[in-house]
MARKOLTOR-768505 format. One record per residue (C-alpha): x, y, z; residue in one letter. Coordinates in pm, whole numbers, padded with zeros to 5 digits, always signed. Example, Ala and Ser with C-alpha at 12.3 -4.5 7.8 and 13.67 -1.06 7.14 Angstrom:
+01230-00450+00780a +01367-00106+00714s 
//
This chain:
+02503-01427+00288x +02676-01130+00139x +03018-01311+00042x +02761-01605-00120x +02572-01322-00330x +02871-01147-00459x +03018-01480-00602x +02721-01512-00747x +02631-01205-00958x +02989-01286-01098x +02848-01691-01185x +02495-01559-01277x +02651-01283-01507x +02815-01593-01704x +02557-01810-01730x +02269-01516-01875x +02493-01315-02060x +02430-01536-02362x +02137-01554-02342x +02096-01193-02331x +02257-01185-02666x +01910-01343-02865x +01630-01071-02721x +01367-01023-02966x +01250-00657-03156x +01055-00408-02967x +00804-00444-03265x +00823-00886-03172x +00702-00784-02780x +00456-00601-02890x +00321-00859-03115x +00324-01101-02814x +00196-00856-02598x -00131-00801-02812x -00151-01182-02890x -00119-01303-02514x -00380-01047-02353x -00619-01125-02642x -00560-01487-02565x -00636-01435-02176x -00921-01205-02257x -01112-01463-02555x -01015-01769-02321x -01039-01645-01942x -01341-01397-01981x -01712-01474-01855x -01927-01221-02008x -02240-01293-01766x -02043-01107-01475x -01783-00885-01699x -01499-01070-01475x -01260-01380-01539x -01221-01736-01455x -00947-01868-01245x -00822-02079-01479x -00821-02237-01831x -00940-02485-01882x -01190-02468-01600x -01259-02738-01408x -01376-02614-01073x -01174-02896-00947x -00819-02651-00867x -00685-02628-00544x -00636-02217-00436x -00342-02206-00183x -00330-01838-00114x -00547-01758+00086x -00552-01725+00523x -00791-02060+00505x -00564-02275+00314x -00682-02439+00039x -01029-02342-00103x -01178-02474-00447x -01184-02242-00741x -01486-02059-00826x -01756-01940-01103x -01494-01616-01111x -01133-01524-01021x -01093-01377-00728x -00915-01044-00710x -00549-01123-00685x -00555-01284-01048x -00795-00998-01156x -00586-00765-01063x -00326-00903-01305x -00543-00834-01585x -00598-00511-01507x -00256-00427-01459x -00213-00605-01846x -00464-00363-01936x -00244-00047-01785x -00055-00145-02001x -00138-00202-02304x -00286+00179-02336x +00073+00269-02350x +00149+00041-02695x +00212+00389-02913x -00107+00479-03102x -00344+00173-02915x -00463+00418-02653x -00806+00435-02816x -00807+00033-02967x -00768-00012-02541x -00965+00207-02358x -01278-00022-02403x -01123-00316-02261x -00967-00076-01957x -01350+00078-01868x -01444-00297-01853x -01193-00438-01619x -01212-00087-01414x -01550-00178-01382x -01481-00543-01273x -01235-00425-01010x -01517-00243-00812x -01707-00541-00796x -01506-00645-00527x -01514-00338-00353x -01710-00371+00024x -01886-00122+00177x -02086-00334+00463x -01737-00300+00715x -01622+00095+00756x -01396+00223+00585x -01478+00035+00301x -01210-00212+00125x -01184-00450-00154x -01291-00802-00028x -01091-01103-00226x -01443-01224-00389x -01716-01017-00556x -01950-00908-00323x -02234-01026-00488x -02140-01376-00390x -02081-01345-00049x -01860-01151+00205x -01527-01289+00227x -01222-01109+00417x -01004-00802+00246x -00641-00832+00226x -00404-00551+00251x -00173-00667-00013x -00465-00722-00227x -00589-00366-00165x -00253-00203-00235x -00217-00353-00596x -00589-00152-00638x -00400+00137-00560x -00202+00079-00791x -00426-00038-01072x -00646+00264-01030x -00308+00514-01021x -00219+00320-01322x -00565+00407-01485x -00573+00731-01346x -00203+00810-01529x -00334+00679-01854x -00693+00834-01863x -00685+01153-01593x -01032+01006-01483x -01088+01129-01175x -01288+00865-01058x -01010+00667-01053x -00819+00912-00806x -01058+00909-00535x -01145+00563-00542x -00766+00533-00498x -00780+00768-00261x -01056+00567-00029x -00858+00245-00110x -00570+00431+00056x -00757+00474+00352x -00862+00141+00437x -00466+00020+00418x -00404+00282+00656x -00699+00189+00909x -00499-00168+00930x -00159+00045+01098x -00064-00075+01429x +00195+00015+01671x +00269-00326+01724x +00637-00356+01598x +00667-00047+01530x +00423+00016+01280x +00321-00159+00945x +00022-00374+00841x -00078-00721+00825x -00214-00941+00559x -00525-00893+00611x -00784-00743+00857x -00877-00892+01150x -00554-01115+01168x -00237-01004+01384x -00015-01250+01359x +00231-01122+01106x +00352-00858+00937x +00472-00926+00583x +00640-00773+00293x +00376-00810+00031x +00128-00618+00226x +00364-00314+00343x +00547-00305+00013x +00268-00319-00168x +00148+00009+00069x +00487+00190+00012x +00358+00179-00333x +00081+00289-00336x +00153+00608-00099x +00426+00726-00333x +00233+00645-00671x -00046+00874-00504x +00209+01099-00443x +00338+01148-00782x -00016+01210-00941x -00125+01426-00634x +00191+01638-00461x -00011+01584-00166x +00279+01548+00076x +00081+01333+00283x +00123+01059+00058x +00485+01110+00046x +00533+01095+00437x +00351+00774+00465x +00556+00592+00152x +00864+00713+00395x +00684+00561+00673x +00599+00230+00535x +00992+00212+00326x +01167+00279+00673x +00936+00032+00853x +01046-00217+00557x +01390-00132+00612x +01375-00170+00956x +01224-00488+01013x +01248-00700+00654x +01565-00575+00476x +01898-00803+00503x +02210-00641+00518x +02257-00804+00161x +01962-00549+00036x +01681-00851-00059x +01381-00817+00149x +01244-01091+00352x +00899-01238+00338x +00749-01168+00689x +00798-01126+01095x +00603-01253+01334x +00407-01022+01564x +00386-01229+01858x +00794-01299+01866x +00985-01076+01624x +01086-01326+01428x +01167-01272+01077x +01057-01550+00821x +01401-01558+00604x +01213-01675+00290x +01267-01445+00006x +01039-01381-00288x +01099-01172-00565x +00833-00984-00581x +00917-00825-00220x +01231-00688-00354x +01102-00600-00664x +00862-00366-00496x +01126-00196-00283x +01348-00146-00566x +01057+00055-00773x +00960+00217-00452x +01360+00325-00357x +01360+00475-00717x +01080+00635-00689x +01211+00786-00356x +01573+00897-00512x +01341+01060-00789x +01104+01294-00556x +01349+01364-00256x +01717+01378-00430x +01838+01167-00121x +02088+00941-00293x +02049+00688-00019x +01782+00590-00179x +01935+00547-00486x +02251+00314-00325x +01928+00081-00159x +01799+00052-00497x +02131-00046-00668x +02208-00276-00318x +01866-00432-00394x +01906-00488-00797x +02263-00667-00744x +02104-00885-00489x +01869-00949-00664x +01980-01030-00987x +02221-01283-00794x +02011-01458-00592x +01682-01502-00762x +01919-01532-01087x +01951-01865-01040x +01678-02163-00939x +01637-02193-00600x +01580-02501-00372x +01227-02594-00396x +01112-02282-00657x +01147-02329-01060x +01376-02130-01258x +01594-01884-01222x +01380-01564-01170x +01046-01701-01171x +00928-01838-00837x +00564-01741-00949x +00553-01536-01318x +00377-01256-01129x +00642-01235-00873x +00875-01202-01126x +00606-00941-01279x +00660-00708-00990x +01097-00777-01005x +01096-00689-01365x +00882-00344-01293x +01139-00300-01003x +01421-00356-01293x +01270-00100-01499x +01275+00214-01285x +01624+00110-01213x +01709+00101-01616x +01561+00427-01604x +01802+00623-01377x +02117+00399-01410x +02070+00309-01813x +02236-00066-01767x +02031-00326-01915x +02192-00616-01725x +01875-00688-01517x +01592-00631-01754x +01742-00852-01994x +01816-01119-01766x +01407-01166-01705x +01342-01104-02096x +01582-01381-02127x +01366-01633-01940x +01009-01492-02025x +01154-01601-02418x +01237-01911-02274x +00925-01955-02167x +00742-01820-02483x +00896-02123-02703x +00730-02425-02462x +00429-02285-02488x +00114-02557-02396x -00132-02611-02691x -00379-02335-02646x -00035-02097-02654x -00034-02007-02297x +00331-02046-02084x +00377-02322-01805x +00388-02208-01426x +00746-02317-01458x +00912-02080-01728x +01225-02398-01732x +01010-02544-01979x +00926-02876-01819x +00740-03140-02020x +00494-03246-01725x +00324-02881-01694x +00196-02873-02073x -00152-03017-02020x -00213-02843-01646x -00480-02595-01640x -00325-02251-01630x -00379-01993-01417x -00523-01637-01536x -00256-01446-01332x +00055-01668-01490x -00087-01586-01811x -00239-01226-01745x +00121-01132-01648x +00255-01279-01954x +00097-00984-02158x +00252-00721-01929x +00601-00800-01886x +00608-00811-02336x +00454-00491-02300x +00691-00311-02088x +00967-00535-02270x +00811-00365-02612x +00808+00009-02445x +01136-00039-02268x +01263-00054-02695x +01638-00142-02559x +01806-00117-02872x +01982-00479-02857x +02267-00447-03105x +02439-00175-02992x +02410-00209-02567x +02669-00387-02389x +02618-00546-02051x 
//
């Protein structure tokens, strides 16, 4: 796999260095950012519970393939994966120089929203997939690491420490689901043992080292180590990508690889080289970036185009991309993404929201869209409007 990947970051290179060439203004992102979370929020939003429909339009006819039951029929809201997309948008967006305040209303709503889901009838308490109101449905561990990582995100931007220890409990729950079983690590979700996957323990690594950073609570630090070297272990290739799951019951590793898996590593190796100085770290986060940018560079057998498997995915790649630009300065990666998001941006469907497939094909324009393709759509511009890459004068 290695030889493969190395001939192609050279063919990949080639084929997105042009265009690389056309990004837009900071000032253009941001203008796309604003338009495309306004969008989601006047076309997505139902006011009677403060939360967000699955899709637009809604038909209550949509097909939901993510969760342990298989497929289940959307409902009268989203449930919290999606949700969580918007309130990641939202994190956002309070960073747009001087919108803090225009923002803050629209991140006390969704913060609100988010602890609708919260569950307190099984101990410790955990955010279930579905508002509780409705009915009790199970909690997922990946699902409660990105509410880590909203509320840390929320916590950064406002110092509301509300937002800290609710992180803080969330924290807990991911760590009642730890199990010895190979070695350590969670599953997807509790009460079910039969794999271990990426989403869930990167998703944990995380969220211990984002606590870290706000807290210095050393704690948090150990267990980030704990979960990245149980990653490592198990669900790291030798080319540095990071695989999608392994089986409790036989060790085996599911070689299916997802962007979003490596993307989290990568922001979580950067964050390590950043607190501990260990520049191991720092070579598994360039290792992972190369790989990366090689093999999800280009469309893969049975996904959509190159770097976009699922626009959220490639969310969580492109926030992986920019802690890297960070600490090594090389804009190669970031605008590889920005390239296709732009892509994207110009086949928009009639109500100006992107296709599932950023390659722009025809047969996607009148399909309902779903709020976390489109909730994602306002947080990549933003972080492609804050990362300001001055396009004229950097050279790949």
């Amino acid at each position: 796999m290695i030889r493969s990947i190395l001939i192609s970051i050279l063919m990949t290179g080639v084929a997105l260095s042009a265009a690389a060439q056309s990004l837009q203004p900071a000032a253009e992102y941001r203008r796309r950012a604003e338009e495309m979370y306004q969008r989601v929020w006047n076309l997505y939003r139902v006011p009677r519970y403060g939360l967000f429909s699955e899709y637009y339009p809604q038909q209550h006819q949509d097909s939901l393939t993510y969760m342990q039951d298989g497929k289940v029929a959307s409902r009268e809201v989203s449930y919290l994966w999606p949700f969580s997309g918007v309130v990641s948008a939202t994190n956002i967006m309070m960073r747009l120089p001087g919108r803090e305040k225009a923002y803050r209303p629209f991140l006390d709503s969704v913060m609100h929203g988010m602890y609708l889901y919260r569950d307190t009838s099984r101990q410790p308490a955990g955010y279930q997939a579905y508002p509780v109101r409705f009915e009790q449905v199970d909690r997922y561990y990946d699902d409660n690491g990105l509410v880590v990582i909203d509320y840390m995100e929320a916590y950064e931007n406002t110092r509301n420490s509300r937002y800290l220890a609710r992180a803080k409990e969330v924290f807990a729950f991911i760590m009642s689901g730890w199990t010895d079983t190979l070695g350590g690590g969670v599953t997807w979700l509790e009460g079910h043992h039969d794999q271990k996957p990426a989403c869930s323990n990167g998703m944990a690594t995380l969220s211990a080292l984002k606590l870290y950073k706000a807290t210095g609570d050393r704690y948090y630090l150990e267990q980030g180590q704990r979960f990245y070297d149980w990653m490592h272990r198990h669900l790291r290739d030798s080319a540095g990508l990071y695989a999608n799951d392994i089986k409790t019951a036989t060790g085996k590793v599911n070689p299916t690889y997802y962007t979003y898996n490596s993307g989290a590593m990568l922001e979580a190796a950067v964050l390590l080289y950043e607190f501990t100085g260990n520049r191991g770290y720092r070579q598994d986060a360039a290792q992972t970036a190369r790989s990366a940018y090689a093999y999800f560079g280009r469309a893969q057998p049975g996904l959509r185009s190159g770097f976009c498997d699922l626009p959220w995915f490639a969310t969580v790649l492109f926030r992986g991309y920019c802690a890297w630009y960070a600490i090594d300065k090389d804009p190669v990666y970031v605008k590889a993404i920005i390239a296709r998001v732009d892509h994207a941006w110009d086949n928009r469907d009639r109500y100006g929201l992107l296709n599932h497939d950023w390659s722009g094909r025809a047969e996607e324009a009148g399909k309902p869209k779903w709020l976390l393709d489109e909730a994602c759509i306002a947080e990549l511009y933003g972080r492609m409007a804050l990362l300001n890459l001055n396009t004229s004068n950097e050279q790949r």
